[in-house]
C-alpha positions in Angstrom: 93.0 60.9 88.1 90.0 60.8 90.5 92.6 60.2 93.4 94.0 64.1 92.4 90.1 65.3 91.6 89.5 64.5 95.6 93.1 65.4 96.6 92.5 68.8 94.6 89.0 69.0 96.3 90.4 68.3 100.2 93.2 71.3 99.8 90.4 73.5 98.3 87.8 72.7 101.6 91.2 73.2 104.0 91.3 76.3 103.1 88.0 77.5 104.3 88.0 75.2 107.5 90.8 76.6 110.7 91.9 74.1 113.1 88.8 74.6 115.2 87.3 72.9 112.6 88.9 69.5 112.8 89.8 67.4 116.1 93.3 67.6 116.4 93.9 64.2 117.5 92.7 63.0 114.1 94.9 65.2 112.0 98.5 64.3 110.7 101.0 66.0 110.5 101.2 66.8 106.9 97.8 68.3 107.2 98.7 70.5 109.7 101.9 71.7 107.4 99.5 72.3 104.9 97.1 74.2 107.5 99.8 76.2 108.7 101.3 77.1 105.2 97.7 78.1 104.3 97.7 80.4 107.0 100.6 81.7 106.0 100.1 82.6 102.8 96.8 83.9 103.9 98.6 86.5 106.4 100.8 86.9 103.6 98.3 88.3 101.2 96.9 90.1 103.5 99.9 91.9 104.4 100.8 92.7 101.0 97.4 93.9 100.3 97.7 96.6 103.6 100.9 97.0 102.1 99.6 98.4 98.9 96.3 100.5 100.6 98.9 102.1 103.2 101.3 103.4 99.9 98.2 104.1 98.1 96.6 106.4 100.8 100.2 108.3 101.9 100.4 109.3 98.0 97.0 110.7 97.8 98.1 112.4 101.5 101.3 113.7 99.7 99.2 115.1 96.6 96.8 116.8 98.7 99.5 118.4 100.9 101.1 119.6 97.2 97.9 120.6 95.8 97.0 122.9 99.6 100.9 124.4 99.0 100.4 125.4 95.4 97.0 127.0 96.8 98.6 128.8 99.8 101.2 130.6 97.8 98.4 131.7 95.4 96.5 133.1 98.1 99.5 134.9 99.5 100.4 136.2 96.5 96.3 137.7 96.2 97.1 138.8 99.6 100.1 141.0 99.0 98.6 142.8 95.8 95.2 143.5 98.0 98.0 145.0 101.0 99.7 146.7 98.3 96.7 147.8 96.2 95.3 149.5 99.9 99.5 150.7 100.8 99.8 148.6 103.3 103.6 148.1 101.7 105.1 145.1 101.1 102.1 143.1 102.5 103.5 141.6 104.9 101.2 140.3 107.9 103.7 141.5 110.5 103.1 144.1 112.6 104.1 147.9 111.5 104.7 149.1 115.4 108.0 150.8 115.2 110.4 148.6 117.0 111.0 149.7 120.9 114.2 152.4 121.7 116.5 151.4 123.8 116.1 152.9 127.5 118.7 155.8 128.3 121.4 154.5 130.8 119.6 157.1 133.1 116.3 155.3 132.9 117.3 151.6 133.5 117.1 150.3 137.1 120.2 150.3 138.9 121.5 147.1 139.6 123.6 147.9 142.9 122.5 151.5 144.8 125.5 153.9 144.7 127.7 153.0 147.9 128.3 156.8 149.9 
């Protein structure tokens, strides 16, 4: 049992020590496996826990972006009754200029000047 008490106690140091930590002509193999499969499931975590902050944030994102919708449409709607309430018609935001006529065939720029 002590034999697993300090085996227990190595892994649990290795895991706060890097390789800069040890000379690496003195360690084996099988502690640089377990070195490297630390690491691993360190970048793991981490990965999984940017994983779940980057899902997190883009549904607070998508909530907001519902929440500035539902808000827009009321203030369009409070904008058409105010239009309507002073007859500005349908309250639309568009212009009310009378579209432009046409120019009389008389009035355009001739293309070619008549040949005589």
């Amino acid at each position: 049992m002590e034999l697993a008490g300090i085996a227990c106690q190595f892994l649990e140091t290795l895991a706060f020590m890097t390789t800069s930590d040890f000379d690496l002509n003195a360690i084996s193999l099988e502690e640089l496996e377990l070195l490297t499969q630390r690491k691993r499931e360190q970048l793991h975590q981490e990965a999984v826990e940017k994983q779940a902050q980057l899902e997190s944030e883009i549904a607070q994102v998508s909530q907001q972006i519902e929440e500035l919708r539902t808000r827009k449409e009321q203030l369009e709607t409070e904008l058409r009754a105010v239009n309507k309430s002073l007859g500005n018609g349908s309250g639309d935001r568009t212009s009310k200029r009378a579209p432009r006529k046409p120019k009389k065939p008389a009035e355009a720029e001739p293309l070619l000047a008549p040949e005589a």
